[in-house]
C-alpha positions as a printed NumPy array, in Angstrom:
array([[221.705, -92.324,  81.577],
       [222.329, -96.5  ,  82.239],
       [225.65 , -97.439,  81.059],
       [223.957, -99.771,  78.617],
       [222.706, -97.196,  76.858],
       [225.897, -95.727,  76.877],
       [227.14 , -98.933,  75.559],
       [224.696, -99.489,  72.793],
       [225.678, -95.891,  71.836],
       [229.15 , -96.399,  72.175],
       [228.728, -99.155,  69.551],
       [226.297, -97.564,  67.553],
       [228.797, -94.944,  66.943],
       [231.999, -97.489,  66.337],
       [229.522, -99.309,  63.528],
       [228.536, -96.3  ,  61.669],
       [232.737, -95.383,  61.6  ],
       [233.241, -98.138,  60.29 ],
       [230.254, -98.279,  57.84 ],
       [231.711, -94.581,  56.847],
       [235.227, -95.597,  56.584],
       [234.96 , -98.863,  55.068],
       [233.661, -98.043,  51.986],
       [235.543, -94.699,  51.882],
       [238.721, -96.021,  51.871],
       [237.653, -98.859,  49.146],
       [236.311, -95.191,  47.023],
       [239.85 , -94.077,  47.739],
       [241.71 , -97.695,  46.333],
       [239.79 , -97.67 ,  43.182],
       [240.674, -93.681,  42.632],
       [236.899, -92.264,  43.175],
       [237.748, -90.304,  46.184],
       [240.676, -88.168,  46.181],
       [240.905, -86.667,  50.042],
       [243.21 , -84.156,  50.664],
       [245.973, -85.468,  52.148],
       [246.937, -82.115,  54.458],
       [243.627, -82.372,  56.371],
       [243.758, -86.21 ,  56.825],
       [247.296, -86.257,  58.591],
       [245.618, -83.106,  61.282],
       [242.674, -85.209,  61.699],
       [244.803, -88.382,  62.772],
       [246.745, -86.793,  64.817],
       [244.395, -84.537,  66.774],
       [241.941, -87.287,  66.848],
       [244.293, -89.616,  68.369],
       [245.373, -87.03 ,  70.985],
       [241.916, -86.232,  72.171],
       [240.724, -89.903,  72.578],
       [243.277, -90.343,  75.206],
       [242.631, -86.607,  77.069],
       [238.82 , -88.236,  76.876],
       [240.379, -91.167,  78.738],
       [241.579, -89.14 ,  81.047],
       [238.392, -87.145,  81.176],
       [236.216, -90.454,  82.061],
       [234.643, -90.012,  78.832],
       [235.122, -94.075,  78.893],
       [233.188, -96.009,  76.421],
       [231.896, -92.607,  74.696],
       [235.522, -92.072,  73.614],
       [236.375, -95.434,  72.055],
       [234.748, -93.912,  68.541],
       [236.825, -91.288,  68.561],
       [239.966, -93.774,  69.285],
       [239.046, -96.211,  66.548],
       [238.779, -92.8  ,  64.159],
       [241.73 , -91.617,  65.072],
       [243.997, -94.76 ,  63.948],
       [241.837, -95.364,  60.734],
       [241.91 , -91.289,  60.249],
       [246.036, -91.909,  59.715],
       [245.879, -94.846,  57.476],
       [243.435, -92.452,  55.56 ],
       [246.214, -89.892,  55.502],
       [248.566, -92.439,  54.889],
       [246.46 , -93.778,  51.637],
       [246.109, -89.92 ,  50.359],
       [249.34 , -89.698,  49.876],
       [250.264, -92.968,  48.233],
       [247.134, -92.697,  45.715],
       [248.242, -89.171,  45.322],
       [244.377, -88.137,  46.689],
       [244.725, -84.031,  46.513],
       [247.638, -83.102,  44.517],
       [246.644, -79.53 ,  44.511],
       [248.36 , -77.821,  48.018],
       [247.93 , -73.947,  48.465],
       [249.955, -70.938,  50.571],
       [246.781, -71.623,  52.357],
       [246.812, -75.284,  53.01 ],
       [250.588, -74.822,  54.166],
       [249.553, -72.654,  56.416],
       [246.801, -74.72 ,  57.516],
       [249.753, -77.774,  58.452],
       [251.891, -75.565,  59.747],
       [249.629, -73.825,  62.179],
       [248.294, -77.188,  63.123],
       [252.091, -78.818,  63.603],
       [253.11 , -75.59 ,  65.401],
       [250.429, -75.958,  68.52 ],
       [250.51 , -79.732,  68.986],
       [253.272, -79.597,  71.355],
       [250.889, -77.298,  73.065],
       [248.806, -79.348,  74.486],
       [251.031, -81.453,  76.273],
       [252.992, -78.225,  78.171],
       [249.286, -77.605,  79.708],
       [249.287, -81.05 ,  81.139],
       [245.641, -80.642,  81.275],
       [243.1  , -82.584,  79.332],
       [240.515, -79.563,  78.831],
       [243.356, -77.449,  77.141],
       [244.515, -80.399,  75.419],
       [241.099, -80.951,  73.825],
       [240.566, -77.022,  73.107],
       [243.983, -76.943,  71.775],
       [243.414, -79.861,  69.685],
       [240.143, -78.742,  68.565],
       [241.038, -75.581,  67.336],
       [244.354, -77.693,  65.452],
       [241.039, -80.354,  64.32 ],
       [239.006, -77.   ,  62.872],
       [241.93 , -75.763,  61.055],
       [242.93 , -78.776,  59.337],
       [239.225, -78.687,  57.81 ],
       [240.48 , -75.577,  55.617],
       [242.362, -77.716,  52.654],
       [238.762, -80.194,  52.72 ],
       [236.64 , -77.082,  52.309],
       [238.646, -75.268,  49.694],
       [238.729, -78.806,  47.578],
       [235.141, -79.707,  47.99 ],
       [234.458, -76.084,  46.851],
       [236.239, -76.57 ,  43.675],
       [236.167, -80.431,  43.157],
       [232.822, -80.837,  44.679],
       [232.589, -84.729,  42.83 ],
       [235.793, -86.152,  44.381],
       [234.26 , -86.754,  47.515],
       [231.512, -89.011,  49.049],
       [228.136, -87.262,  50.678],
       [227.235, -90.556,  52.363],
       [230.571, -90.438,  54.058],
       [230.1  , -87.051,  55.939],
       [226.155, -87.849,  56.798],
       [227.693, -90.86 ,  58.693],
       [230.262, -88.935,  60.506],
       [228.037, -86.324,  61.463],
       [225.866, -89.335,  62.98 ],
       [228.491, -90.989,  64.524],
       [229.588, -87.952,  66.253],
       [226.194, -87.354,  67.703],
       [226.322, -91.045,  68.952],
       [229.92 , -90.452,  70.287],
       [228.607, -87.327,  72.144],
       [225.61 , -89.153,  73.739],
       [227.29 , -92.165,  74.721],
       [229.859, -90.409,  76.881],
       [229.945, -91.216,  80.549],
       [230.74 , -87.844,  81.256],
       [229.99 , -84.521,  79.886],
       [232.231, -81.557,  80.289],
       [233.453, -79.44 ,  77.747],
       [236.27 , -81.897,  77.667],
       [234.882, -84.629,  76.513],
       [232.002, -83.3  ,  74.193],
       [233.916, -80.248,  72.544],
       [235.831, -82.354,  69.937],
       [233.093, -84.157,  68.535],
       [230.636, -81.432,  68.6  ],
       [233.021, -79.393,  66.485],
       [233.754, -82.555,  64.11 ],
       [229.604, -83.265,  63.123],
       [230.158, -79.061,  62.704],
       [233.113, -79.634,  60.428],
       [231.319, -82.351,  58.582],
       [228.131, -80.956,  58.532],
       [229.929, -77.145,  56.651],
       [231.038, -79.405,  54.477],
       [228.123, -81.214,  53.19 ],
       [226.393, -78.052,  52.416],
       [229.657, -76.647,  50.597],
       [229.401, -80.31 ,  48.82 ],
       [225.815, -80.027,  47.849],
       [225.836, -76.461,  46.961],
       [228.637, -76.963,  44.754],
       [227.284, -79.825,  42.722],
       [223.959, -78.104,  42.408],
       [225.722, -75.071,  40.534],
       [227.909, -77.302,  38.942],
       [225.174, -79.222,  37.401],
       [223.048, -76.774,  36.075],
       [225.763, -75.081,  35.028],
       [226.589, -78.164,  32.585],
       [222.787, -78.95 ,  31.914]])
């Protein structure tokens, strides 16, 4: 594919994170979103760790998404837990962090960008297991618009890679995955919710 395209993707993909985040984070401010603060720091950090393996990877302009996520996927983390987002943390979601912190220095003994991103995928998937539990139970504290546009912007991220290798499409792949379980958890869970109240 021309590197333009690539490009337009590339951008594409940066626009919709920040028409996602944007508006999240101002849902966060005024107290209408309440992410879990457990996932958010995994996120940051894995996401941050795999844009520069897909640097290393020549994903090139396909992985600047996934960088610009990363650092506004820690200030995310950083606002859950000054607003207090998710005060509710489990056996479960302790295990979740502590699983995830336990296998970051992982990746960097492999000194190998695939393992790195396989690594820090599996670390990514795990950290979605306080988000799932909380959108299961407080289906309303979180945004539907939000996840459609990350599951979009990862499919943008994906096709605007340079190069394609398990490397450099496994993370985002697995994140419109993540997003996309979530949604229907979301939407299932307001739909009972509902007509249980109606």
């Amino acid at each position: 594919m021309d590197f333009n395209i690539k490009l337009v993707f590339s951008g594409i993909a940066i626009a919709l994170a920040m028409v996602g985040f944007v508006p999240y984070i101002a849902l966060i401010l005024r107290g209408k979103v309440k992410p879990h603060v457990f996932s958010w720091v995994i996120w940051g950090i894995t996401t941050t760790i795999v844009f520069f393996a897909q640097l290393e990877a020549e994903g090139g302009v396909g992985a600047w998404p996934i960088g610009l996520s990363g650092f506004i996927t820690i200030f995310i983390a950083f606002l859950a837990y000054i607003k207090r987002g998710d005060a509710t943390i489990t056996k479960l979601d302790w295990g979740c962090l502590a699983l995830a912190l336990a296998s970051l220095p992982l990746w960097y003994v492999t000194n190998d960008p695939l393992w790195a991103v396989l690594i820090l995928t599996t670390i990514d998937m795990i950290g979605f297991g306080p988000t799932f539990r909380k959108v299961y139970h407080r289906p309303f504290e979180d945004s539907r618009v939000f996840f459609i546009i990350m599951i979009l912007r990862n499919v943008c991220s994906v096709v605007a890679l340079e190069a394609y290798s398990v490397t450099t499409v496994l993370f985002p792949f697995c994140l419109a995955v993540g997003f996309l379980i979530i949604l229907v958890i979301l939407q299932f869970r307001r739909s009972v919710l509902s007509q249980q109240t109606a």
